[in-house]
Chimera marker file (.cmm) of the C-alpha trace (Angstrom):
<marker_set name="trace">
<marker id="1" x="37.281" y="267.190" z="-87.614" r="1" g="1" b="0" radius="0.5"/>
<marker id="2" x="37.385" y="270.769" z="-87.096" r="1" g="1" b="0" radius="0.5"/>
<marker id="3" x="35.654" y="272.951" z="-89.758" r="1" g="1" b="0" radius="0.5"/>
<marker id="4" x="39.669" y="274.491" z="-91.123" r="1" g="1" b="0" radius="0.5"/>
<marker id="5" x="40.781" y="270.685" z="-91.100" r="1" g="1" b="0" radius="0.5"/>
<marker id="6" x="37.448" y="269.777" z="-93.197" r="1" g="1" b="0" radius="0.5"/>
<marker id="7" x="38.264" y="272.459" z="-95.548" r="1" g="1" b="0" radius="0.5"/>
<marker id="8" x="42.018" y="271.569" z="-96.078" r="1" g="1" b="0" radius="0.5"/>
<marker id="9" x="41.261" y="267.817" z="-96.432" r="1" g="1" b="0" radius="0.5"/>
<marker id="10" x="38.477" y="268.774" z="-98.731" r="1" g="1" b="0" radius="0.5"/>
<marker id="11" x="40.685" y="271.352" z="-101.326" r="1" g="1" b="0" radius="0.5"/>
<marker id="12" x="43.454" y="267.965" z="-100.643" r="1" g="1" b="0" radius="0.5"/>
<marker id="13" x="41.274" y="265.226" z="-101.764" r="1" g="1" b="0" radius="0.5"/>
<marker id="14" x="39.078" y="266.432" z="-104.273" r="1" g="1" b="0" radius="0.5"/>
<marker id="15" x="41.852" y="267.705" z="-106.867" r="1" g="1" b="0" radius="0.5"/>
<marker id="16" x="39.398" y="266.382" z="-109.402" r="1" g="1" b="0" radius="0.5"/>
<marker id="17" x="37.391" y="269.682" z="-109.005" r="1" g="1" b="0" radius="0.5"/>
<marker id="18" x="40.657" y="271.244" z="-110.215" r="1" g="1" b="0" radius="0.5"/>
<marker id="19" x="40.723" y="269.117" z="-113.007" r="1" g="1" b="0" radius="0.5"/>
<marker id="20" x="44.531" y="268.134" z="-112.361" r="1" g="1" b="0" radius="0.5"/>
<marker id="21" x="45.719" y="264.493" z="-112.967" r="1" g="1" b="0" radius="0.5"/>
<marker id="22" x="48.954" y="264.999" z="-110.935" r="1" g="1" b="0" radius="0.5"/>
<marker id="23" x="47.886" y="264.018" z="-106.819" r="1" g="1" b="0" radius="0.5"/>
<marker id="24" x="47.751" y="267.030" z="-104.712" r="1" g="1" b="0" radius="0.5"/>
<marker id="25" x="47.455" y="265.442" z="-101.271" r="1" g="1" b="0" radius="0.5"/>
<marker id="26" x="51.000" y="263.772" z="-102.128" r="1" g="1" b="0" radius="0.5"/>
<marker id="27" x="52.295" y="267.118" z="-103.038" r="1" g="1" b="0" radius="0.5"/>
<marker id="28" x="50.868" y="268.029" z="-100.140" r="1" g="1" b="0" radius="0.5"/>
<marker id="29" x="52.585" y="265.174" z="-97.926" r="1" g="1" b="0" radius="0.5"/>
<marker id="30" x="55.944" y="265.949" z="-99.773" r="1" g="1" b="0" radius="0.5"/>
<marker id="31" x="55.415" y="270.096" z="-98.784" r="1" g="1" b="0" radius="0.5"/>
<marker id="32" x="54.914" y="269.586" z="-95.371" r="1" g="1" b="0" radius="0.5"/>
<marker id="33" x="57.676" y="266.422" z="-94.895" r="1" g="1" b="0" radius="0.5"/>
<marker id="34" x="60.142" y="268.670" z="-96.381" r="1" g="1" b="0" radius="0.5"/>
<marker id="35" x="60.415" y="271.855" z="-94.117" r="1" g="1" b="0" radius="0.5"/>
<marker id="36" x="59.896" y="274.875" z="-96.846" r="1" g="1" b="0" radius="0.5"/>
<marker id="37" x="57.538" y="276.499" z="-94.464" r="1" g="1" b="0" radius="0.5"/>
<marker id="38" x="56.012" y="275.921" z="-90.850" r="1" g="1" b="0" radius="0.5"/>
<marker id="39" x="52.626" y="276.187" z="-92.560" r="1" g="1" b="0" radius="0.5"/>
<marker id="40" x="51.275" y="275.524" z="-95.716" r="1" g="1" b="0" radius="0.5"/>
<marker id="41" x="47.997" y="276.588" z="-97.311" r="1" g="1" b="0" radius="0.5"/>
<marker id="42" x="45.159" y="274.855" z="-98.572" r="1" g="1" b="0" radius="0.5"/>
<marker id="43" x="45.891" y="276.337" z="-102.086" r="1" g="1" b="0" radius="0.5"/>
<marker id="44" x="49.441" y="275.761" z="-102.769" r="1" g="1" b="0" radius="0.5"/>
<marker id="45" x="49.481" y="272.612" z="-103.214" r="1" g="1" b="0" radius="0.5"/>
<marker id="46" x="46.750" y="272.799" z="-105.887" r="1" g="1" b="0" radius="0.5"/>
<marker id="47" x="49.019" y="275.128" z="-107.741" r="1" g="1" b="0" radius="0.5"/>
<marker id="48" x="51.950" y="273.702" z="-107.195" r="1" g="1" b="0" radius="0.5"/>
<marker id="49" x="50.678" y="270.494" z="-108.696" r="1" g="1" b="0" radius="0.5"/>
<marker id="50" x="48.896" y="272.666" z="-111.328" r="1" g="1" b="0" radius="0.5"/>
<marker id="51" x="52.672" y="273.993" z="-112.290" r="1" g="1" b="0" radius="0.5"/>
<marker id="52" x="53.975" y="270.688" z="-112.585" r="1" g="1" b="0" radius="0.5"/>
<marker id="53" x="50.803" y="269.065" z="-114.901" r="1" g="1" b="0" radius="0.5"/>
<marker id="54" x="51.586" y="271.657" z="-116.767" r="1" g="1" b="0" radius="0.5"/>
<marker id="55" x="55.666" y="272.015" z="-117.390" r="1" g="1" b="0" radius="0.5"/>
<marker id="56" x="55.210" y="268.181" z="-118.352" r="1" g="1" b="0" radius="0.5"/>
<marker id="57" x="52.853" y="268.227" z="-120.412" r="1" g="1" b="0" radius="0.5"/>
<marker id="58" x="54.807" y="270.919" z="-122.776" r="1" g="1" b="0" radius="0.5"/>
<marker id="59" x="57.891" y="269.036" z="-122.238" r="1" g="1" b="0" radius="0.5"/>
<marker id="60" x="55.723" y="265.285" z="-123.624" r="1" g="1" b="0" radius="0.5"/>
<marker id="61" x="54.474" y="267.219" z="-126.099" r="1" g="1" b="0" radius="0.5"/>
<marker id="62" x="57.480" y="268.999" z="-127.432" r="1" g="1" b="0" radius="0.5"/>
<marker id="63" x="59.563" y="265.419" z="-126.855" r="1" g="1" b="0" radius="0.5"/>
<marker id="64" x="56.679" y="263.739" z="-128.667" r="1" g="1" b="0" radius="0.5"/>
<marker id="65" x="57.095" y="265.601" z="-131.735" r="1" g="1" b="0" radius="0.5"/>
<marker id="66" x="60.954" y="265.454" z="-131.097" r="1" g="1" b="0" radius="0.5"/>
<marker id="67" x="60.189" y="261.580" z="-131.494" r="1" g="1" b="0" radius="0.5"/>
<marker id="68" x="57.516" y="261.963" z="-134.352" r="1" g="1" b="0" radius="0.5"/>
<marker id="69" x="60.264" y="263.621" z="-136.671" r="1" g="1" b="0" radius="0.5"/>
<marker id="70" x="62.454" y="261.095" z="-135.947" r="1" g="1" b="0" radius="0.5"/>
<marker id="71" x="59.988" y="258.983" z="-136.841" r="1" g="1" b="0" radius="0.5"/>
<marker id="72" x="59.662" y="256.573" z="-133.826" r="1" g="1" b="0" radius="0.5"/>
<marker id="73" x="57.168" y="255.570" z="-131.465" r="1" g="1" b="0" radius="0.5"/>
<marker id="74" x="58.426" y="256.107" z="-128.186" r="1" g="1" b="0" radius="0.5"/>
<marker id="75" x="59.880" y="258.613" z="-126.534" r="1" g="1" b="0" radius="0.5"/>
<marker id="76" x="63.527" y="258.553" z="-124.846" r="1" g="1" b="0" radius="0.5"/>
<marker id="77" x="65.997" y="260.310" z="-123.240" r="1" g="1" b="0" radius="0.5"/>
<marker id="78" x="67.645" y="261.662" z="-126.749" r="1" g="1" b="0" radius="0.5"/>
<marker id="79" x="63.835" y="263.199" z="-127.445" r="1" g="1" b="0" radius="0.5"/>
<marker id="80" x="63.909" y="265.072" z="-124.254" r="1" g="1" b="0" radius="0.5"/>
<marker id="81" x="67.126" y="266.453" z="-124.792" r="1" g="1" b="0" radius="0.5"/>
<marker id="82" x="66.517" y="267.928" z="-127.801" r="1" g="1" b="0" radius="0.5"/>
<marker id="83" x="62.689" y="269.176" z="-127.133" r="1" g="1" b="0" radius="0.5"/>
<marker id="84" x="64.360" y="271.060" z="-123.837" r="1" g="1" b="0" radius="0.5"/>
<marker id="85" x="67.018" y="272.249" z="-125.591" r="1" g="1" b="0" radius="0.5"/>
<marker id="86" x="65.317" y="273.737" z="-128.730" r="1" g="1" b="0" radius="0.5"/>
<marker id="87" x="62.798" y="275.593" z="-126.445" r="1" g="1" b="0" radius="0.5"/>
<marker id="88" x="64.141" y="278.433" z="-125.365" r="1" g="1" b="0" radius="0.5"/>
<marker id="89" x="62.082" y="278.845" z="-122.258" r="1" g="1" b="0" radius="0.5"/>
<marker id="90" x="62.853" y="275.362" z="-121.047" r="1" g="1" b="0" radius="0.5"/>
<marker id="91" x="66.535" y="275.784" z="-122.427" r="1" g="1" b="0" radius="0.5"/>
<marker id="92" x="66.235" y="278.370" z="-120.150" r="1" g="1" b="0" radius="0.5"/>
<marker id="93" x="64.668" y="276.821" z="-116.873" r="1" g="1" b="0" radius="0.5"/>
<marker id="94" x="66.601" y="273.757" z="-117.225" r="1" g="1" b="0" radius="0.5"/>
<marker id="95" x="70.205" y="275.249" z="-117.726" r="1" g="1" b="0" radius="0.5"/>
<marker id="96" x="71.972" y="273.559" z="-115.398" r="1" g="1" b="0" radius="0.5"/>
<marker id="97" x="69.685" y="269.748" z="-115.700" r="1" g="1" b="0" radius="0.5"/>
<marker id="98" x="72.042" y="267.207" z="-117.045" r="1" g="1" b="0" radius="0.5"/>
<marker id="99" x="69.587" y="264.391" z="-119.173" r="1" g="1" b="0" radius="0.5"/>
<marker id="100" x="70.961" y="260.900" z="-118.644" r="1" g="1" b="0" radius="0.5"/>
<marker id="101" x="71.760" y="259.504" z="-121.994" r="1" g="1" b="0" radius="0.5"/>
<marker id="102" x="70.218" y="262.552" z="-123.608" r="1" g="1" b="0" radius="0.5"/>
<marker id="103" x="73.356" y="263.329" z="-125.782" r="1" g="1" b="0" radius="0.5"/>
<marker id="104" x="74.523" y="266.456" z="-127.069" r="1" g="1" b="0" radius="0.5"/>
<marker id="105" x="72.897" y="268.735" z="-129.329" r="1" g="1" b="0" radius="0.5"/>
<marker id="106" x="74.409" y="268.735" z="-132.969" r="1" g="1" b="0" radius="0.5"/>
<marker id="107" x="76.244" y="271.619" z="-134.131" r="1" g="1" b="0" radius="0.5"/>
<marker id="108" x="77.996" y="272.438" z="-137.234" r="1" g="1" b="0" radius="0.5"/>
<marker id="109" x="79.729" y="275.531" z="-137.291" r="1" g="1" b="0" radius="0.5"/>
<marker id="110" x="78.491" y="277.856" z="-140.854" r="1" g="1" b="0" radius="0.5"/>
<marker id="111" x="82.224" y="277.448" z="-141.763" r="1" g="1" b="0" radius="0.5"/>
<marker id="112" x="82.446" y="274.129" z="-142.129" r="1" g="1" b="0" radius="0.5"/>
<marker id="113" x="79.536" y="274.254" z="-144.404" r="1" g="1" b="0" radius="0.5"/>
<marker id="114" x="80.502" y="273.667" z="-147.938" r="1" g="1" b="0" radius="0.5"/>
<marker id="115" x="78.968" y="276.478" z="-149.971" r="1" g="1" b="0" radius="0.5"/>
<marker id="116" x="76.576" y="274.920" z="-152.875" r="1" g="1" b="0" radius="0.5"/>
<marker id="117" x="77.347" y="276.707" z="-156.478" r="1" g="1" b="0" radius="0.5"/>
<marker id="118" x="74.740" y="277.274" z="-158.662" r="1" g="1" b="0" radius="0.5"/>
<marker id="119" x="75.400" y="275.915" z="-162.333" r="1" g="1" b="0" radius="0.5"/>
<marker id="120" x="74.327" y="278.490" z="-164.811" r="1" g="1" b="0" radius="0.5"/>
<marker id="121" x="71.619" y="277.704" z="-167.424" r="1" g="1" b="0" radius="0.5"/>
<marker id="122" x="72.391" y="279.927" z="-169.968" r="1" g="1" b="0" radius="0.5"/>
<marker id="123" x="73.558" y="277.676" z="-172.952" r="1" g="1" b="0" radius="0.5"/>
<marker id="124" x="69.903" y="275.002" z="-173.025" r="1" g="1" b="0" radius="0.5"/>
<marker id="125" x="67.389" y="275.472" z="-174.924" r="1" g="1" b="0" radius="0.5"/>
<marker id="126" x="63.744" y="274.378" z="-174.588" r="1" g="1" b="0" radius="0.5"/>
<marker id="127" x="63.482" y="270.237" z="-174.472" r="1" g="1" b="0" radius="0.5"/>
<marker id="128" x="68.194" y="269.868" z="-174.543" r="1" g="1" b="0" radius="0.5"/>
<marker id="129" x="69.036" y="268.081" z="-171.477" r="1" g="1" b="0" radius="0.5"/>
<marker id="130" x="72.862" y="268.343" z="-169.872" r="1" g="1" b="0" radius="0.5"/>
<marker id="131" x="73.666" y="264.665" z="-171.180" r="1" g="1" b="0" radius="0.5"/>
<marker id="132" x="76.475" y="264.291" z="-173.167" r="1" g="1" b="0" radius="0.5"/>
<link id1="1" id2="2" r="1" g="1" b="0" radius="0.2"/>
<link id1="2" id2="3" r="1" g="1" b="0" radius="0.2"/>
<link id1="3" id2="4" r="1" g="1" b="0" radius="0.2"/>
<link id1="4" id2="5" r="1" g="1" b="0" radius="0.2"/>
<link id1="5" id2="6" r="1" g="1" b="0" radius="0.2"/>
<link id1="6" id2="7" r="1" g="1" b="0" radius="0.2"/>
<link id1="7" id2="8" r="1" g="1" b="0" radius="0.2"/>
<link id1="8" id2="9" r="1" g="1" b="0" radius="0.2"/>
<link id1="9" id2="10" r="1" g="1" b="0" radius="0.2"/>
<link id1="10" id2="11" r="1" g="1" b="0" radius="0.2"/>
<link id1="11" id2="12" r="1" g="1" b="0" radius="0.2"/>
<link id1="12" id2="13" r="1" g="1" b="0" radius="0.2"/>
<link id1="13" id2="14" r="1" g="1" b="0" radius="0.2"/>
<link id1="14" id2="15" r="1" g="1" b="0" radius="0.2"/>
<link id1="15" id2="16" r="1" g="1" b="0" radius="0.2"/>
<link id1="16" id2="17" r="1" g="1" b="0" radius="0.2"/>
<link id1="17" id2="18" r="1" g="1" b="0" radius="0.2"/>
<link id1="18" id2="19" r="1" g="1" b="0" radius="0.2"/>
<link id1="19" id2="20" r="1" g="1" b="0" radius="0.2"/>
<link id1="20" id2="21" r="1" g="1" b="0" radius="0.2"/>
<link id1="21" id2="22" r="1" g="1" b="0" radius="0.2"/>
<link id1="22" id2="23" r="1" g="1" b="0" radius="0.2"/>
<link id1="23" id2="24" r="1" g="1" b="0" radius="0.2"/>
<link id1="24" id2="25" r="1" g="1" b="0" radius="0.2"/>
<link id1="25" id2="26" r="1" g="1" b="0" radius="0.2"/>
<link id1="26" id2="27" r="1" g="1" b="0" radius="0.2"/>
<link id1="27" id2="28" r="1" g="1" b="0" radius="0.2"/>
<link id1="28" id2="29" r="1" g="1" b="0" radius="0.2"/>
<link id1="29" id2="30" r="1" g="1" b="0" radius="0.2"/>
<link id1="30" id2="31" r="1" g="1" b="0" radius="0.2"/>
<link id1="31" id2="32" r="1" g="1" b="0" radius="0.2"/>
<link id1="32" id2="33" r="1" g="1" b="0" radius="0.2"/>
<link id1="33" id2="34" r="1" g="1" b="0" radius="0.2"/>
<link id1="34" id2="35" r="1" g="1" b="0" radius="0.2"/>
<link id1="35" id2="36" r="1" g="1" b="0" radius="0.2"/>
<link id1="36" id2="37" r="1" g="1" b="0" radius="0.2"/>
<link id1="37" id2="38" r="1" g="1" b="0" radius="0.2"/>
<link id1="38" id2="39" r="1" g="1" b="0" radius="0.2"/>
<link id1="39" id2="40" r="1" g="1" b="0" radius="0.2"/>
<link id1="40" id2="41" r="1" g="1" b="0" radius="0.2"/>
<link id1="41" id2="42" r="1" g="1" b="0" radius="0.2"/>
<link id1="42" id2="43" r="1" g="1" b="0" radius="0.2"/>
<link id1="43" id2="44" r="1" g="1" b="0" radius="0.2"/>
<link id1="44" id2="45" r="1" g="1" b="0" radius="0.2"/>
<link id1="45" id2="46" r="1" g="1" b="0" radius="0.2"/>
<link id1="46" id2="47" r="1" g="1" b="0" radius="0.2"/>
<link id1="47" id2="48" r="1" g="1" b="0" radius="0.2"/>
<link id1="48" id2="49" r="1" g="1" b="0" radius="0.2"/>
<link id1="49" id2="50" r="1" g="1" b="0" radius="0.2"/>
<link id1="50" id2="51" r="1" g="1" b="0" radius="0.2"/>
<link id1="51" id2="52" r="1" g="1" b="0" radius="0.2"/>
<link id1="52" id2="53" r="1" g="1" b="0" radius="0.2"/>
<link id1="53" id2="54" r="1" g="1" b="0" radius="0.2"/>
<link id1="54" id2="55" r="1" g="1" b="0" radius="0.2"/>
<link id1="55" id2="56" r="1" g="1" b="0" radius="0.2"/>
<link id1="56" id2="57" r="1" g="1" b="0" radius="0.2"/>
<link id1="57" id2="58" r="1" g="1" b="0" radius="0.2"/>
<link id1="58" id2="59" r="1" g="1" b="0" radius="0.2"/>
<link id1="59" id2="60" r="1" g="1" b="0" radius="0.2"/>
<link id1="60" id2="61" r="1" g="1" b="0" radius="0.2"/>
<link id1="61" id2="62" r="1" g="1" b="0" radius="0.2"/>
<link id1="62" id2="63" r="1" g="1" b="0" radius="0.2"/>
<link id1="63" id2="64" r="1" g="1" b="0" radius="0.2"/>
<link id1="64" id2="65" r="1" g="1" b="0" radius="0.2"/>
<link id1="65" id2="66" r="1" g="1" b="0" radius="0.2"/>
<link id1="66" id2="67" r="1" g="1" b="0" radius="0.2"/>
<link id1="67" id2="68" r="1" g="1" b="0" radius="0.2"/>
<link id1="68" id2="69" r="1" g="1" b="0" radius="0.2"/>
<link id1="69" id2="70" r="1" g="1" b="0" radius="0.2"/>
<link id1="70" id2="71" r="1" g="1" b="0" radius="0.2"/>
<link id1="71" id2="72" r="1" g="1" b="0" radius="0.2"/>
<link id1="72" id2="73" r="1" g="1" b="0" radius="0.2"/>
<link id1="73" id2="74" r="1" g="1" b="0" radius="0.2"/>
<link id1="74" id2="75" r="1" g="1" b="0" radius="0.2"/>
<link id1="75" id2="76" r="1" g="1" b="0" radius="0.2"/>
<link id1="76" id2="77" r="1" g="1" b="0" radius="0.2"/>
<link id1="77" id2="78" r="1" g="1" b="0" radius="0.2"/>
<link id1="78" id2="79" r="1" g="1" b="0" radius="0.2"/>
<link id1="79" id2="80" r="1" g="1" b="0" radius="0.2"/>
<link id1="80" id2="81" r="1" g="1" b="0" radius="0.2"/>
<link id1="81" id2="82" r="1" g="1" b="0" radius="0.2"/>
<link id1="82" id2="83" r="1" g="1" b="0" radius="0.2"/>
<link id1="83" id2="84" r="1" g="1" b="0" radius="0.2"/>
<link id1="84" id2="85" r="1" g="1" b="0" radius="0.2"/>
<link id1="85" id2="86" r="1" g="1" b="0" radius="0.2"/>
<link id1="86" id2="87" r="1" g="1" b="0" radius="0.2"/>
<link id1="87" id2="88" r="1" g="1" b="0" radius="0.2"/>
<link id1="88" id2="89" r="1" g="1" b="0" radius="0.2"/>
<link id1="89" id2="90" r="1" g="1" b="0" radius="0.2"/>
<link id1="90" id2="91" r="1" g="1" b="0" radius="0.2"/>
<link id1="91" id2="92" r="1" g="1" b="0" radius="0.2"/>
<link id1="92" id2="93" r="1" g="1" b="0" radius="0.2"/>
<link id1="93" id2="94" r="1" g="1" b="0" radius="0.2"/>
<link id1="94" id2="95" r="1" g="1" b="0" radius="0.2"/>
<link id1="95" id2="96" r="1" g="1" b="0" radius="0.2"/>
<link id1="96" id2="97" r="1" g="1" b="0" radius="0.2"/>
<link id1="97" id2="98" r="1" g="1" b="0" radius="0.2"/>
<link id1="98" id2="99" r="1" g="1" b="0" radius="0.2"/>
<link id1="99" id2="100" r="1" g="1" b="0" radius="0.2"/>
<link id1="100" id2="101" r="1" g="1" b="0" radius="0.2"/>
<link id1="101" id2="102" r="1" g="1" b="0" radius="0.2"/>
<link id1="102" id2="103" r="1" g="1" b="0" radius="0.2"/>
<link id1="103" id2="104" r="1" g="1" b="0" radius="0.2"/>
<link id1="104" id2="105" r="1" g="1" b="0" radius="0.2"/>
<link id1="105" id2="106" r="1" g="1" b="0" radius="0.2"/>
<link id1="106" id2="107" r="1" g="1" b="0" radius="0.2"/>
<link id1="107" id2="108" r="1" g="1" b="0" radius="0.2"/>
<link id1="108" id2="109" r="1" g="1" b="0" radius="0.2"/>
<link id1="109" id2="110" r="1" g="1" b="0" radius="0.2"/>
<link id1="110" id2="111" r="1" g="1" b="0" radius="0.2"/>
<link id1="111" id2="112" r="1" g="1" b="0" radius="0.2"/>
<link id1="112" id2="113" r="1" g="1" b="0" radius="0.2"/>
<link id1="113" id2="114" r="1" g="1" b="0" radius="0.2"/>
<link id1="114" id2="115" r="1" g="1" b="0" radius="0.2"/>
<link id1="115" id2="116" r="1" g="1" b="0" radius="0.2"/>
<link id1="116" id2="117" r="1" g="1" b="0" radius="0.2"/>
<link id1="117" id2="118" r="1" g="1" b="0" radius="0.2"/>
<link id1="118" id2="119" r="1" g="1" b="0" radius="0.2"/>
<link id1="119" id2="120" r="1" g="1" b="0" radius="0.2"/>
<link id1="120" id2="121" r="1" g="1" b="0" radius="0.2"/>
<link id1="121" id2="122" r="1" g="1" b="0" radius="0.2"/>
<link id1="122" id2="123" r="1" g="1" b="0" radius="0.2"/>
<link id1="123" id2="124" r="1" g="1" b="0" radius="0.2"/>
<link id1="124" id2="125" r="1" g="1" b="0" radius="0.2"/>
<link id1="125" id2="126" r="1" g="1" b="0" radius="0.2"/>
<link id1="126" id2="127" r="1" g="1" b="0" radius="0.2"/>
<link id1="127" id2="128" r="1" g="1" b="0" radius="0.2"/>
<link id1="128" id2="129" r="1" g="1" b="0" radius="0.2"/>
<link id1="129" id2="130" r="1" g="1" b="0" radius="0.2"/>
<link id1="130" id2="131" r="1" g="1" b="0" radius="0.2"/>
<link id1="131" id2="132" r="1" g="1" b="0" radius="0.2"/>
</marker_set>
């Protein structure tokens, strides 16, 4: 191997030095299969699998809390709907991502809202009770 081929193949194969789980030679494979660029660098695929470890682990975290509150184990569609939605950053990013079974987000309109009254304590005294 030449000593630019070494160097590529080394930066590929060793993503463990990066400390990335996702695979970086396959997002290397997938770069140059799909025609972006006539050449690609040694480093983007490092980052670009760097960008990716990182947009899903925010989105398993936020869906895992999503789940938490709902007070089930395992994460689904509904969870990831509603952790990308309430971000507004991934809201953002993902505008035009339709989730498969993800639902819709609920929404009640302040109008439809009935208004709570507050019942006026003025009459008690210490140890009565409202009991008639």
């Amino acid at each position: 191997l030449s000593p630019t081929l070494n160097r590529k193949f080394s930066l590929l194969l060793n993503f463990t030095k990066a400390g990335l789980q996702f695979p970086v030679g396959r997002v290397y494979r997938l770069l140059k299969r799909g025609n972006y660029a006539e050449r690609i660098g040694a480093g983007a695929p490092v980052y670009l699998a760097a960008v990716l470890e990182y947009l899903t682990a925010e989105i398993l975290e936020l869906s895992g809390n999503a789940a938490r509150e709902n007070k089930k184990s395992r994460i689904g569609p509904r969870h990831i709907q509603l952790a990308v939605r309430n971000d507004e950053e991934l809201n953002k990013l993902f505008a035009g991502v339709t989730i498969a079974e993800g639902g819709v987000m609920p929404n009640i309109l302040p109008a439809l809202v009935p208004k709570t009254t507050k019942v006026p304590k003025q009459g008690l005294k210490d140890g009565q009770s409202q009991e008639f």
